[in-house]
ZARO-274398 format. One record per residue: residue in three letters; x, y, z of N, C-alpha, C, O in turn. Coordinates in nm, 2 decimals. Layout:
# ZARO-274398
ATOM_ALA_X_Y_Z_X_Y_Z_X_Y_Z_X_Y_Z
...
This chain:
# ZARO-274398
ATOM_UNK_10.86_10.97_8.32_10.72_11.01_8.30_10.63_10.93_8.38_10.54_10.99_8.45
ATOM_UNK_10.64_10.83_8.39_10.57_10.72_8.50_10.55_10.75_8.62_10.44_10.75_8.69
ATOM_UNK_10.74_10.81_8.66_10.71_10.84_8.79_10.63_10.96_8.82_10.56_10.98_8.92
ATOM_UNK_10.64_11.05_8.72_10.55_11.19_8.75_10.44_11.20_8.73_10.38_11.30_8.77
ATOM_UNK_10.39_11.09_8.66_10.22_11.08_8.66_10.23_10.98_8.79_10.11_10.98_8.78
ATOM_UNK_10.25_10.90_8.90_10.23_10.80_8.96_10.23_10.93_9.11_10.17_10.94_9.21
ATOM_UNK_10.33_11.02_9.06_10.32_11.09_9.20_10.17_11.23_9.18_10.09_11.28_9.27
ATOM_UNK_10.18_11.25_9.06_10.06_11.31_9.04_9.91_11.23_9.07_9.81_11.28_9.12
ATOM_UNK_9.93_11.13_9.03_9.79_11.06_9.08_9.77_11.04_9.20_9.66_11.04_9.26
ATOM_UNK_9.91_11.02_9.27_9.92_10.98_9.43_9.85_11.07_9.56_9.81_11.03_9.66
ATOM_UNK_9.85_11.25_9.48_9.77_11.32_9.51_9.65_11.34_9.48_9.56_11.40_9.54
ATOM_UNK_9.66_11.28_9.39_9.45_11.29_9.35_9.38_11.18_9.40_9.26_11.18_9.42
ATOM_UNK_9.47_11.06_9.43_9.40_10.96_9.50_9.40_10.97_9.66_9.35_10.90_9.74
ATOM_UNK_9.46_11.09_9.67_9.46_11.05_9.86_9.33_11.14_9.89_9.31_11.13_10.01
ATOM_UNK_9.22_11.24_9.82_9.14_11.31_9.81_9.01_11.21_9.87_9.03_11.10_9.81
ATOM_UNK_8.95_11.21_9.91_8.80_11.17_9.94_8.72_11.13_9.81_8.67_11.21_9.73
ATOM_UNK_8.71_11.00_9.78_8.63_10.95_9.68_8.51_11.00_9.65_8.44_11.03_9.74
ATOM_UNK_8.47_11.03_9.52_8.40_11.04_9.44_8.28_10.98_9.49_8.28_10.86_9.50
ATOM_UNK_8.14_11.05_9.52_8.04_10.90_9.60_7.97_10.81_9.50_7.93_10.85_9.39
ATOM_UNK_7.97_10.69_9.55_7.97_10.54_9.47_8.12_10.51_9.35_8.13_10.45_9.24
ATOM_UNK_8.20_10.57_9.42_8.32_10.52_9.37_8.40_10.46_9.49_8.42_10.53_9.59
ATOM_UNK_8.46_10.32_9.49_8.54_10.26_9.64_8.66_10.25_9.59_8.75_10.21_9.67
ATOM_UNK_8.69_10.28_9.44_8.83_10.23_9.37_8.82_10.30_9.26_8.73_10.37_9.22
ATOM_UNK_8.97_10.24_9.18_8.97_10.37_9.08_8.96_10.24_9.02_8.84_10.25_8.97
ATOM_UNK_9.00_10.12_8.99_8.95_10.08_8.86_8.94_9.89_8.91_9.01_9.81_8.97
ATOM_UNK_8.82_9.88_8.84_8.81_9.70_8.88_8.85_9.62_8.67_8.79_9.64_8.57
ATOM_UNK_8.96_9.56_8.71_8.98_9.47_8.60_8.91_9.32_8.53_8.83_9.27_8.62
ATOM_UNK_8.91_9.28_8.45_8.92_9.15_8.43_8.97_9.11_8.32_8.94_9.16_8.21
ATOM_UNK_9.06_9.02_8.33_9.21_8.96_8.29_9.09_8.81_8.19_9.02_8.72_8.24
ATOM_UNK_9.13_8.84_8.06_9.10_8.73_8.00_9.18_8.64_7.88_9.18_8.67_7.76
ATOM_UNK_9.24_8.54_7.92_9.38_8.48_7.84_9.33_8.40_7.76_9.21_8.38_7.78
ATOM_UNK_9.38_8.34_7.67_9.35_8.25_7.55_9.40_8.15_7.59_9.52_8.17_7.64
ATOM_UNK_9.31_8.00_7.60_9.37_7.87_7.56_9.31_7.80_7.49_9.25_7.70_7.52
ATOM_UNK_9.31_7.85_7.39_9.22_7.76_7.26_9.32_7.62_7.21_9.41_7.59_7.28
ATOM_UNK_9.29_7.56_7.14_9.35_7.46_7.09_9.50_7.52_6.98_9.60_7.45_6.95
ATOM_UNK_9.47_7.65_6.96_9.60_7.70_6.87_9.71_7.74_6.96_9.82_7.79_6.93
ATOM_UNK_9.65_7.71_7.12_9.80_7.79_7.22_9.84_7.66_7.30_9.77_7.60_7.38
ATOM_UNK_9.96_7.63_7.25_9.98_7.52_7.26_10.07_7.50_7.44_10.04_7.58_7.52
ATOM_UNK_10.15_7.40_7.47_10.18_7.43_7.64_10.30_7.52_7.68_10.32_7.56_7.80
ATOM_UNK_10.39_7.54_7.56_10.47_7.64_7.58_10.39_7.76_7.61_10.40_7.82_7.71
ATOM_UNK_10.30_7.80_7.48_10.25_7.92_7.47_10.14_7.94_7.62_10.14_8.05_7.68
ATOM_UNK_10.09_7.86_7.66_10.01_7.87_7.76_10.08_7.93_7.86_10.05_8.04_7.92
ATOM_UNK_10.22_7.83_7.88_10.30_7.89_8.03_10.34_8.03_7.98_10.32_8.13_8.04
ATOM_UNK_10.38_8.02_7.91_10.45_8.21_7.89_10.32_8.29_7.92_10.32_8.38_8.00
ATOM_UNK_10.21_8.26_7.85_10.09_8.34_7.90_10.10_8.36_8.07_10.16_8.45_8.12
ATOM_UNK_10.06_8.29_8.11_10.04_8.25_8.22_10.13_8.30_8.34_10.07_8.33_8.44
ATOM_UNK_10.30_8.32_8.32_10.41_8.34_8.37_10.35_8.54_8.34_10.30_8.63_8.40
ATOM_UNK_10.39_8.50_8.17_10.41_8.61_8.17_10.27_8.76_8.27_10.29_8.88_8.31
ATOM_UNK_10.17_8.69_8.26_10.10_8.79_8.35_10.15_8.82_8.47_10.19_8.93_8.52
ATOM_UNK_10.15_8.66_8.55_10.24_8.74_8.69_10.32_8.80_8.70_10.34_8.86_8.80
ATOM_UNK_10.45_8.81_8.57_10.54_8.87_8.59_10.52_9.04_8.58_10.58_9.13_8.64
ATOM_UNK_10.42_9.07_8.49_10.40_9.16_8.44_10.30_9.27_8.56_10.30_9.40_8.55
ATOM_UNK_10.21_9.18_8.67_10.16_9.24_8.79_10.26_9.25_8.92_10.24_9.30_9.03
ATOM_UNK_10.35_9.21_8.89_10.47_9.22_9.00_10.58_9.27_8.92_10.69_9.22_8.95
ATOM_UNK_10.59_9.38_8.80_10.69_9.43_8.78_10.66_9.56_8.82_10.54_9.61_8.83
ATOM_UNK_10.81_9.62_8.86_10.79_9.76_8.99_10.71_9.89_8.92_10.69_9.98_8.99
ATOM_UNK_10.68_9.88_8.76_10.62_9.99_8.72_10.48_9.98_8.75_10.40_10.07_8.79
ATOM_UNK_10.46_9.86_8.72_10.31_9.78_8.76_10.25_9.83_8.89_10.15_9.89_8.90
ATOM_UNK_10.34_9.79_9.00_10.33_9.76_9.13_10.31_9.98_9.10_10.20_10.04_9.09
ATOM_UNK_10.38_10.00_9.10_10.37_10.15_9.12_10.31_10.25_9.08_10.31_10.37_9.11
ATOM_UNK_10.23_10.17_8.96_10.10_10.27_8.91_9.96_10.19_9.02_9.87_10.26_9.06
ATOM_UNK_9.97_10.07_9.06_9.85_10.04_9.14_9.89_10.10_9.28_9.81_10.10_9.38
ATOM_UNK_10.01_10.16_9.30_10.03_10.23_9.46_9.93_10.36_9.43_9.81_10.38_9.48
ATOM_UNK_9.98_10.42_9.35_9.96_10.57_9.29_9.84_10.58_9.29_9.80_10.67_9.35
ATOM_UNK_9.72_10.46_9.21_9.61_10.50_9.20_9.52_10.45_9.34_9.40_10.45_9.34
ATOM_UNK_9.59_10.42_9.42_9.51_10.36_9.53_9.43_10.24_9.56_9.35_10.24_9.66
ATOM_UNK_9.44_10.12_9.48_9.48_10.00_9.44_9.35_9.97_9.38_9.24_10.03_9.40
ATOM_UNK_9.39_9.88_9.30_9.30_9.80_9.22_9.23_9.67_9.22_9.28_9.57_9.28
ATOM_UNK_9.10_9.66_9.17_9.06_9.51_9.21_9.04_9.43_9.08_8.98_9.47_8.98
ATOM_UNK_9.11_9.28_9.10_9.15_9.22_8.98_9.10_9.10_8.95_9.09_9.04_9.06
ATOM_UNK_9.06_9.04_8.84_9.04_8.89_8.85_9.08_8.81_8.70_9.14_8.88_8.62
ATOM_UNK_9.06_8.69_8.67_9.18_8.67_8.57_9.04_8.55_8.53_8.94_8.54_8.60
ATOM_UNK_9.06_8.48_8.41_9.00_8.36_8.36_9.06_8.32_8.25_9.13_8.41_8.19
ATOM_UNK_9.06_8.17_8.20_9.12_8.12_8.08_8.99_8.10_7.99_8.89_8.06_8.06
ATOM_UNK_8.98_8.11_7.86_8.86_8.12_7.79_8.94_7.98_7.64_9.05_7.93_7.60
ATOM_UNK_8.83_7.98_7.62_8.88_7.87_7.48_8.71_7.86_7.40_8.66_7.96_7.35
ATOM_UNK_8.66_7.73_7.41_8.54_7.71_7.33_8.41_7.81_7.44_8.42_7.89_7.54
ATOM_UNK_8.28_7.75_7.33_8.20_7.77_7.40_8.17_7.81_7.53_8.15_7.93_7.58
ATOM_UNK_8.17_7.69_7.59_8.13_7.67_7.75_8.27_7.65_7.82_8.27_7.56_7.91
ATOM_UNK_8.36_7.71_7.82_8.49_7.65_7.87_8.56_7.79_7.88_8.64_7.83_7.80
ATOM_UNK_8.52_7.83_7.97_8.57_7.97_8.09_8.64_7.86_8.24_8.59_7.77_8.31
ATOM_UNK_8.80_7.92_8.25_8.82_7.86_8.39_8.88_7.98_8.46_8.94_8.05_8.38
ATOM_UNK_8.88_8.01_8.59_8.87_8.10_8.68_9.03_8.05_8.73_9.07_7.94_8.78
ATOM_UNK_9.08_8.17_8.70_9.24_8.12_8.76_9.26_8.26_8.85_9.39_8.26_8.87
ATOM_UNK_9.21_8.34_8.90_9.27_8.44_9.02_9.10_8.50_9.05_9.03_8.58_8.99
ATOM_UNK_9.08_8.45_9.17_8.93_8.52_9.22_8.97_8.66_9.21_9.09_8.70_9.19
ATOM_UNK_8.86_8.75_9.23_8.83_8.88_9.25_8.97_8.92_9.38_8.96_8.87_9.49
ATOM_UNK_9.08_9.01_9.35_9.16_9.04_9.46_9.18_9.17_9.48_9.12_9.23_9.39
ATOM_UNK_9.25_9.26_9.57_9.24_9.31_9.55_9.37_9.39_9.60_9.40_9.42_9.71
ATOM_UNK_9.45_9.43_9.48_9.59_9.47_9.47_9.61_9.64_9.50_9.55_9.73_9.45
ATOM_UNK_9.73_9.66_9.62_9.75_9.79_9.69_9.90_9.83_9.65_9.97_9.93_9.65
ATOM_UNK_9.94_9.66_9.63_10.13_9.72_9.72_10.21_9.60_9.62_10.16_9.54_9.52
ATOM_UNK_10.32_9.58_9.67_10.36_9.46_9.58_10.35_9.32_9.65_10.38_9.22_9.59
ATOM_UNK_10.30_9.32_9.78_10.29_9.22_9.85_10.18_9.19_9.79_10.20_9.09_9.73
ATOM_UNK_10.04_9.25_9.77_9.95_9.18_9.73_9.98_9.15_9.57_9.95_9.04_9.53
ATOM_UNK_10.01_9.21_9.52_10.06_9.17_9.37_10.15_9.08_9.35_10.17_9.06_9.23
ATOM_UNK_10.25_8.98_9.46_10.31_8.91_9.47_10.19_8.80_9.50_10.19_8.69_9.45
ATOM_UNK_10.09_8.85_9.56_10.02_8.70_9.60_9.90_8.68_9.49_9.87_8.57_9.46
ATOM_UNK_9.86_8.77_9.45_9.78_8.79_9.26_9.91_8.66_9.22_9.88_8.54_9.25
ATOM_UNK_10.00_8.68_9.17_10.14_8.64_9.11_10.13_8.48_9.11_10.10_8.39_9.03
ATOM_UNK_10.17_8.48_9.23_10.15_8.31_9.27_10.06_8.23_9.27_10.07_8.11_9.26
ATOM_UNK_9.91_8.31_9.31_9.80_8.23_9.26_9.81_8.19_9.12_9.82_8.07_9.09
ATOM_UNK_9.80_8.29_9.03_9.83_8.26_8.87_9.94_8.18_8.77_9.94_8.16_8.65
ATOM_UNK_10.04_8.14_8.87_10.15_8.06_8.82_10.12_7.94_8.86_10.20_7.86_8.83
ATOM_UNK_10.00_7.89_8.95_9.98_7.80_9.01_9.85_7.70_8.95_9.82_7.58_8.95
ATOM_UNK_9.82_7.81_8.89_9.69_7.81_8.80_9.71_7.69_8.71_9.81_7.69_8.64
ATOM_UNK_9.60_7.55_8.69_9.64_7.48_8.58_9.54_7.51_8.46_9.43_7.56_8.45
ATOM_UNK_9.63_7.46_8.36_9.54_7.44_8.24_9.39_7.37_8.21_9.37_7.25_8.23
ATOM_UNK_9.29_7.46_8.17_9.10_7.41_8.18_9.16_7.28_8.10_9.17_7.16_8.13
ATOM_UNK_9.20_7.38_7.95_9.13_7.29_7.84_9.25_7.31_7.70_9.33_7.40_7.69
ATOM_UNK_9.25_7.22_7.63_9.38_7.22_7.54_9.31_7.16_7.40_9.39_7.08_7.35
ATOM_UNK_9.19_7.19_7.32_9.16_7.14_7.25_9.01_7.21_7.22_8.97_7.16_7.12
ATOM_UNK_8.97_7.26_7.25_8.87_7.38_7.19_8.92_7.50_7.12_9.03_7.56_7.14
ATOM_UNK_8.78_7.53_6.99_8.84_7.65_6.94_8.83_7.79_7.03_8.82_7.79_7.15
ATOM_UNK_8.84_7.90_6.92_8.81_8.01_6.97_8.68_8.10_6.95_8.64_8.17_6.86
ATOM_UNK_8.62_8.07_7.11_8.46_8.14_7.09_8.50_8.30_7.18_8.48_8.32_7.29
ATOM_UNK_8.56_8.37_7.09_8.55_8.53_7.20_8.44_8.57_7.21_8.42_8.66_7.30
ATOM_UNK_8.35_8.53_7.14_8.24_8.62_7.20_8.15_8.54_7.36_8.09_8.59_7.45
ATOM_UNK_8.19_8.43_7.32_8.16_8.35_7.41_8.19_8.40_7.60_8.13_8.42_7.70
ATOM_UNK_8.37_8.42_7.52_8.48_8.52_7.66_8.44_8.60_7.65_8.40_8.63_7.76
ATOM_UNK_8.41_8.70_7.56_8.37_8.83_7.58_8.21_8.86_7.68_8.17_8.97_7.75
ATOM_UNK_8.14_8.74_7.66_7.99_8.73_7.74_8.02_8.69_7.88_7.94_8.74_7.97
ATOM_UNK_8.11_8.62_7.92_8.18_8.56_8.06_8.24_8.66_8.14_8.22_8.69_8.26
ATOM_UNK_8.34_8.73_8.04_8.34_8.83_8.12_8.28_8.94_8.17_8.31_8.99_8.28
ATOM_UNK_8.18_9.01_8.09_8.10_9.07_8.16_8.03_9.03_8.26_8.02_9.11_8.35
ATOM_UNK_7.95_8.89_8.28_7.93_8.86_8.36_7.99_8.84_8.48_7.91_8.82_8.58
ATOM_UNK_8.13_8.83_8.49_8.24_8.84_8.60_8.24_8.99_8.63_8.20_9.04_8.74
ATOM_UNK_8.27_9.07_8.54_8.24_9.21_8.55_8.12_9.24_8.68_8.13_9.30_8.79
ATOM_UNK_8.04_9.18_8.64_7.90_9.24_8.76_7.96_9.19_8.94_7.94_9.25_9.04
ATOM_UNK_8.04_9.03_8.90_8.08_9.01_9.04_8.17_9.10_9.11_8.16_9.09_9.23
ATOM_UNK_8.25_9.19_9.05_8.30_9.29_9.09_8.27_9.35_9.26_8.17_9.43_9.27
ATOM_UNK_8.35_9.32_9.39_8.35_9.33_9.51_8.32_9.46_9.53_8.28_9.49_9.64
ATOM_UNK_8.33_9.56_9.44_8.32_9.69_9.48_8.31_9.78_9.37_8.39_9.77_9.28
ATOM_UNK_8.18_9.89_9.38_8.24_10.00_9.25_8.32_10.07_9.25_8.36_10.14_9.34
ATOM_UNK_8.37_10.06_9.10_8.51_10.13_9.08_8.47_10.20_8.96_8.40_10.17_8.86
ATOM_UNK_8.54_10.36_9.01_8.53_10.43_8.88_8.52_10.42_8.77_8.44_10.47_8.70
ATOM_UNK_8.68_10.30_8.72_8.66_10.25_8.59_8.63_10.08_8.59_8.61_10.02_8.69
ATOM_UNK_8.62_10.03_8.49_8.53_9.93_8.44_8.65_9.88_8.33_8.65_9.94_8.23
ATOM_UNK_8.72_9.79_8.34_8.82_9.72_8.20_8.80_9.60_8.18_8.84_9.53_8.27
ATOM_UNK_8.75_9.52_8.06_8.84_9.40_8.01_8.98_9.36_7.96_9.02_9.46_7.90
ATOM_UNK_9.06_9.28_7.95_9.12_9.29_7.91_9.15_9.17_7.84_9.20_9.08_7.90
ATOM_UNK_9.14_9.15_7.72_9.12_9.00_7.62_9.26_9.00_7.55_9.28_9.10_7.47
ATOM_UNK_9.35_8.92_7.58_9.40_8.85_7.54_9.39_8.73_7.40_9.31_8.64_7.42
ATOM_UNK_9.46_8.71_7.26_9.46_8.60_7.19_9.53_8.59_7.09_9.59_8.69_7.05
ATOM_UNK_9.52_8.45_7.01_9.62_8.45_6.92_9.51_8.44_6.76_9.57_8.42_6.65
ATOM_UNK_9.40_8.44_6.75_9.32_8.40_6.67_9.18_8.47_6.71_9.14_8.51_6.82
ATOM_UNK_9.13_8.48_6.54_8.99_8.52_6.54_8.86_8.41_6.62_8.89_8.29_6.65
ATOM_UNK_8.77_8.45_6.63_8.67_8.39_6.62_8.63_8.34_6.54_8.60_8.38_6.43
ATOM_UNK_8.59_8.13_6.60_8.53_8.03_6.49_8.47_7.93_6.57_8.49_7.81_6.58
ATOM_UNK_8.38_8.02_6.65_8.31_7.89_6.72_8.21_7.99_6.80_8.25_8.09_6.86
ATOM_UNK_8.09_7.97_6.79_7.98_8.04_6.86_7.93_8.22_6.80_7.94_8.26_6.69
ATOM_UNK_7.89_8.27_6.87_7.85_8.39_6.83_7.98_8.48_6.82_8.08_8.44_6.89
ATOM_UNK_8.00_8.60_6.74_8.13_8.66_6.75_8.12_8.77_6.86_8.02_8.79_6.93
ATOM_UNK_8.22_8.85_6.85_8.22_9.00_6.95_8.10_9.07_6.93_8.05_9.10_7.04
ATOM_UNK_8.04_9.11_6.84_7.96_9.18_6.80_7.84_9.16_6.88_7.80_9.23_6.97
ATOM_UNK_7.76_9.04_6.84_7.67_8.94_6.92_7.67_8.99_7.08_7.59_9.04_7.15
ATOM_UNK_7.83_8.93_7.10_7.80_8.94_7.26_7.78_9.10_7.33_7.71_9.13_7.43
ATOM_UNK_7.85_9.17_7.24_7.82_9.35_7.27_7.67_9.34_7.26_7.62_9.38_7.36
ATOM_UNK_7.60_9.31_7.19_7.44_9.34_7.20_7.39_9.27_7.28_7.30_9.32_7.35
ATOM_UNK_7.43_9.17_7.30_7.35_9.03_7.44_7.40_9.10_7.56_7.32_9.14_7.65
ATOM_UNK_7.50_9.13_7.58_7.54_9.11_7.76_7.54_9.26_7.76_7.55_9.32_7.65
ATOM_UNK_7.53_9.32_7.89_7.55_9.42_7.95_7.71_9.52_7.96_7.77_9.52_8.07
ATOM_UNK_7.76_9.59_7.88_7.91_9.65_7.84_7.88_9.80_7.88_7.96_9.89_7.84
ATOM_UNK_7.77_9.83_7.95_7.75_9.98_8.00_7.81_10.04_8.08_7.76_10.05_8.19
ATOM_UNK_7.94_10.11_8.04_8.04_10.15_8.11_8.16_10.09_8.11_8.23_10.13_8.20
ATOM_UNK_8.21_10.00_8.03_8.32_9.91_8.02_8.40_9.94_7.92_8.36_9.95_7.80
ATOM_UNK_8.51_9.96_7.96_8.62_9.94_7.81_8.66_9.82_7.80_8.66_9.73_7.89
ATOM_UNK_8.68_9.81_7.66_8.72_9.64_7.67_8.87_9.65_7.58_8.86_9.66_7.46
ATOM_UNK_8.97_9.64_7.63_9.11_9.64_7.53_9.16_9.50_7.52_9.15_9.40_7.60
ATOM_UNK_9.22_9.53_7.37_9.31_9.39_7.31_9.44_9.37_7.36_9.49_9.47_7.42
ATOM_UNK_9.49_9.29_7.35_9.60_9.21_7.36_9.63_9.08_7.20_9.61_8.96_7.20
ATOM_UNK_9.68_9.17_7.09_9.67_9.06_6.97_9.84_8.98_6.99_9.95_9.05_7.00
ATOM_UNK_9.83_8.84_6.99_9.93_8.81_6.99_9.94_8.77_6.82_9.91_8.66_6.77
ATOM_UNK_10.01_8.89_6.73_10.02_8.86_6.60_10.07_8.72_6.54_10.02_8.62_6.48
ATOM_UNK_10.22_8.73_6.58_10.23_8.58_6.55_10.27_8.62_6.37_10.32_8.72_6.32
ATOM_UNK_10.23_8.50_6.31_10.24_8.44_6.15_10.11_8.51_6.13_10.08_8.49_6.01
ATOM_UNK_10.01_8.59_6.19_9.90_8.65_6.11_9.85_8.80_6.15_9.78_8.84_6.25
ATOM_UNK_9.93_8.88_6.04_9.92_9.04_6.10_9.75_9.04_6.04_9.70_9.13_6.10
ATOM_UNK_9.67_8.98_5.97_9.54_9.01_6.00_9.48_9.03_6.12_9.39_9.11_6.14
ATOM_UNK_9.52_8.92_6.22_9.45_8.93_6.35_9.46_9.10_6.42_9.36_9.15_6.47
ATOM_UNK_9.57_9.17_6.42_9.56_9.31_6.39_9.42_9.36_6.41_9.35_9.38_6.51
ATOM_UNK_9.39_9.36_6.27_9.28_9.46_6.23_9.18_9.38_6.25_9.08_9.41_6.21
ATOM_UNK_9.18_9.26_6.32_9.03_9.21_6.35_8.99_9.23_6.47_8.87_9.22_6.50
ATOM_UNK_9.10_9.25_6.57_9.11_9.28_6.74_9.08_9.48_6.70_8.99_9.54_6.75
ATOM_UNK_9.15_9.53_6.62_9.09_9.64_6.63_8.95_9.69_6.59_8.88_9.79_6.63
ATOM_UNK_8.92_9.60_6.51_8.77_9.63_6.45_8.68_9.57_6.50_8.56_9.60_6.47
ATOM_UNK_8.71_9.50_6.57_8.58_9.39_6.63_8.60_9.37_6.77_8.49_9.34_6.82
ATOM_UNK_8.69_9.37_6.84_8.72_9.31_6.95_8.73_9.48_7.09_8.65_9.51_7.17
ATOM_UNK_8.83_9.53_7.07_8.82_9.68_7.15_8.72_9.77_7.15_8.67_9.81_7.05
ATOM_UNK_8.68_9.80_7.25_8.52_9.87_7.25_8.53_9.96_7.38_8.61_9.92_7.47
ATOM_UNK_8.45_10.11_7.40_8.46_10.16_7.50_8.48_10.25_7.47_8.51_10.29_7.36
ATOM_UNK_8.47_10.34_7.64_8.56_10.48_7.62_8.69_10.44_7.65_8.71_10.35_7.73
ATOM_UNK_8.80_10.51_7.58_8.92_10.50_7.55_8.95_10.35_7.51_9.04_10.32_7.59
ATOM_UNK_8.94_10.29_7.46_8.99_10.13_7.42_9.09_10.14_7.33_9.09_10.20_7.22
ATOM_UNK_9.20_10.03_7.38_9.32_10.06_7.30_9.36_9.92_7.27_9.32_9.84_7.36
ATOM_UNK_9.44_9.87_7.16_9.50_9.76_7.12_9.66_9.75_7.15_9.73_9.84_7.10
ATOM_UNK_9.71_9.66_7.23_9.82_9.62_7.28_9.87_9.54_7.16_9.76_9.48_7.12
ATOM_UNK_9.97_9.50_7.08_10.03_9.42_7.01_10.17_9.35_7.04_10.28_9.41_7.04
ATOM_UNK_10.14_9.21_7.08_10.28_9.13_7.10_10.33_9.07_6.98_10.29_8.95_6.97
ATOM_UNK_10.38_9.10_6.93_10.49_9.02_6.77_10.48_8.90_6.79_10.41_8.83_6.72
ATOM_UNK_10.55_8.86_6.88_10.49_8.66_6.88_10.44_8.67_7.07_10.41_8.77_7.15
ATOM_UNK_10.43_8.54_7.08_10.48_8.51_7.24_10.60_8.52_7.31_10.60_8.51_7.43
ATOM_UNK_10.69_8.54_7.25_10.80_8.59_7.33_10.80_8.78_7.38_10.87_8.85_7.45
ATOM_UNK_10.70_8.79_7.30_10.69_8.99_7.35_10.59_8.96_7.45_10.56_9.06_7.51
ATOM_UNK_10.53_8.84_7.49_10.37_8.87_7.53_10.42_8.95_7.70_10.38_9.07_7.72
ATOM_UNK_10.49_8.89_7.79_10.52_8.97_7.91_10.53_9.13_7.88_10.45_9.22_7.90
ATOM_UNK_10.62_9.12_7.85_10.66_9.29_7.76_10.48_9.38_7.72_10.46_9.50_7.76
ATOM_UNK_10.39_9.31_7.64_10.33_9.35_7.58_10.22_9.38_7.71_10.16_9.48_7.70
ATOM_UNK_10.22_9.28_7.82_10.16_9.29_7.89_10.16_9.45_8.00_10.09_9.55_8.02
ATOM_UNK_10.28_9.38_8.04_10.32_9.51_8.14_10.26_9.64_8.08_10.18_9.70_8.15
ATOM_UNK_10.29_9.67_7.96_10.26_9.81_7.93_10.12_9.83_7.88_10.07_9.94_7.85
ATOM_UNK_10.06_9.70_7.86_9.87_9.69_7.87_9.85_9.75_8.01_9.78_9.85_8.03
ATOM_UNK_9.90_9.69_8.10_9.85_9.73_8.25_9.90_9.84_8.30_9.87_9.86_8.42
ATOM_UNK_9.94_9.89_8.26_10.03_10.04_8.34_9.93_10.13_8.25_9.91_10.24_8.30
ATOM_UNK_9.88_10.09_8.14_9.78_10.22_8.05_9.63_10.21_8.15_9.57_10.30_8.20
ATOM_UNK_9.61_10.04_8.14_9.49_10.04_8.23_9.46_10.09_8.33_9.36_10.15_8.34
ATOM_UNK_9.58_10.08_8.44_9.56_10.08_8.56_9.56_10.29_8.58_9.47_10.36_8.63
ATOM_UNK_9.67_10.34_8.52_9.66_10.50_8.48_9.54_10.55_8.40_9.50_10.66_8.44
ATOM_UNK_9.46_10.48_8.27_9.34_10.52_8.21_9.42_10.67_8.14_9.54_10.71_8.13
ATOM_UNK_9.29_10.73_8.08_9.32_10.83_7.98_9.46_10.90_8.03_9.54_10.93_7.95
ATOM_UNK_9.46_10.90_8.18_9.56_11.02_8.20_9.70_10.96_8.17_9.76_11.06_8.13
ATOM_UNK_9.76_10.88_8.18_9.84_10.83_8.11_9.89_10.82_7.93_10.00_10.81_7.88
ATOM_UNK_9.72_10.82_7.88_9.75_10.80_7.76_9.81_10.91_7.67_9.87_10.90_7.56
ATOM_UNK_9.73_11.10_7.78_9.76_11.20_7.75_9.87_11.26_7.76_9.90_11.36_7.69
ATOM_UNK_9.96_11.20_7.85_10.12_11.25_7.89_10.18_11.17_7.87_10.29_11.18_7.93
ATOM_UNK_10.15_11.04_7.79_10.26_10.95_7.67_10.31_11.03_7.62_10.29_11.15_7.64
ATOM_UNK_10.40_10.98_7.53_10.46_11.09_7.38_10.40_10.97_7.29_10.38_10.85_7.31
ATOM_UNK_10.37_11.08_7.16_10.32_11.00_7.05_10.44_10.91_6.95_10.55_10.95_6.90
ATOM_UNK_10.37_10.78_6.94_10.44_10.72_6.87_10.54_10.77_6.78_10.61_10.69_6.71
C-alpha cells in the first residue's frame, strides 16, 4: 500500500506547485529530555529517530512527495530548548543519511529538569516560523514520557503563540502510565488531521516513530488508504 500511494503521490508531486507552496510539508521534530528520561532512554530516542528518517519506507515517502524540510530540538524545563538538527532539507536517502548523523551526534542539553510542554509546545512554533520555505503542510511533532509540571500547560501555549495552520501530533511514550494516553490525546494533539502515535515503552519508540513519519510526511492521503484498525 505504501508503495502505491508513494507512486501515486510521485505523480502529483512532479505537477507544478501550488503558488506560495515550495514543499509539501515543513516538520518540527520535538524529543523529551526531562529529568524522567534517563541516558538509556535518551540514546534510544535519539538513535531511534535517525533510524527511523533513514528507514527505506521513510526515505520513500519523502522521494514521493518531493522532499521535505526538517528540524529537530530537545525540550525539558522551562527555558531549556536545545537545537539538535538545523532546518534541512531531505529529498533522497543521502540527505536523510546526513539529517541521521547530525542527530546521533547530537549531545545531551539537560538531564535534570521537569516537563514544561507547553513551554516546547511555544518553542516550537516559534521554530515553526523559521521555516526556510513555505510548505503546504505545517507539523509538530512532540514526543514524551510524562505530563506537564512545570510552566504554563498545552492549552496556554495554543492561545499565546501562533498554531495557524499547524498540526501538532503525539508521540506518548506510555511506559508504567496508560494515563499519559488520554492526556497527549486531550491536551497535547491539535490541528487539521492530528493524530496520536503510541510506543508501549522505549523499546517500541523507533518502531513508533517510523510509522509517525510516513503518516506525516503522506498527511490525510495516507490516512485515507490505511485499513482501519
Amino acid at each position: 500500500m505504501i508503495r502505491l500511494l508513494a507512486a501515486l503521490l510521485a505523480v502529483a508531486f512532479s505537477l507544478p506547485a501550488a503558488p506560495g507552496h515550495a514543499c509539501s510539508l515543513s516538520l518540527v521534530l520535538a524529543m523529551d529530555g526531562s529529568a524522567s528520561v534517563d541516558a538509556r532512554e535518551h540514546s534510544i530516542q535519539l538513535n531511534g529517530l535517525a533510524d527511523a528518517l533513514q528507514d527505506p519506507e521513510v526515505v520513500q515517502a519523502i522521494e514521493a512527495v518531493g522532499g521535505i524540510w526538517v528540524t529537530s530540538f530537545e525540550w525539558s524545563g522551562r527555558y531549556q530548548q536545545l537545537l539538535q538538527l538545523e532546518w534541512q532539507y531531505l529529498s533522497d536517502a543521502a540527505s536523510a543519511e546526513r539529517a541521521a548523523s547530525v542527530l546521533r551526534r547530537s549531545p545531551r542539553g539537560f538531564s535534570e529538569f521537569p516537563t514544561a510542554l507547553g513551554y516546547a509546545l511555544g518553542h516550537a512554533a516559534v521554530e515553526m516560523k523559521k521555516a526556510p520555505r513555505a510548505c503546504a503542510r505545517k507539523v509538530i511533532d512532540v514526543a514524551g514520557d510524562g505530563v506537564n509540571n512545570d510552566g504554563f500547560g498545552p492549552d496556554s501555549a495554543y492561545r499565546a503563540f501562533d498554531f495557524e495552520g499547524v498540526t501538532v501530533n503525539g508521540l506518548a511514550i506510555a511506559g508504567a502510565d496508560p494515563a499519559l494516553i488520554d492526556y497527549y490525546r486531550n491536551n497535547v494533539i491539535k490541528g487539521p488531521g492530528a493524530f496520536l502515535e503510541i510506543a508501549a515503552s522505549y523499546k517500541d519508540y523507533a518502531s513508533a516513530m517510523k510509522r509517525k513519519l510516513v503518516r506525516e510526511i503522506f498527511g490525510s492521503g495516507y490516512a485515507a488508504l490505511a485499513p482501519a484498525p
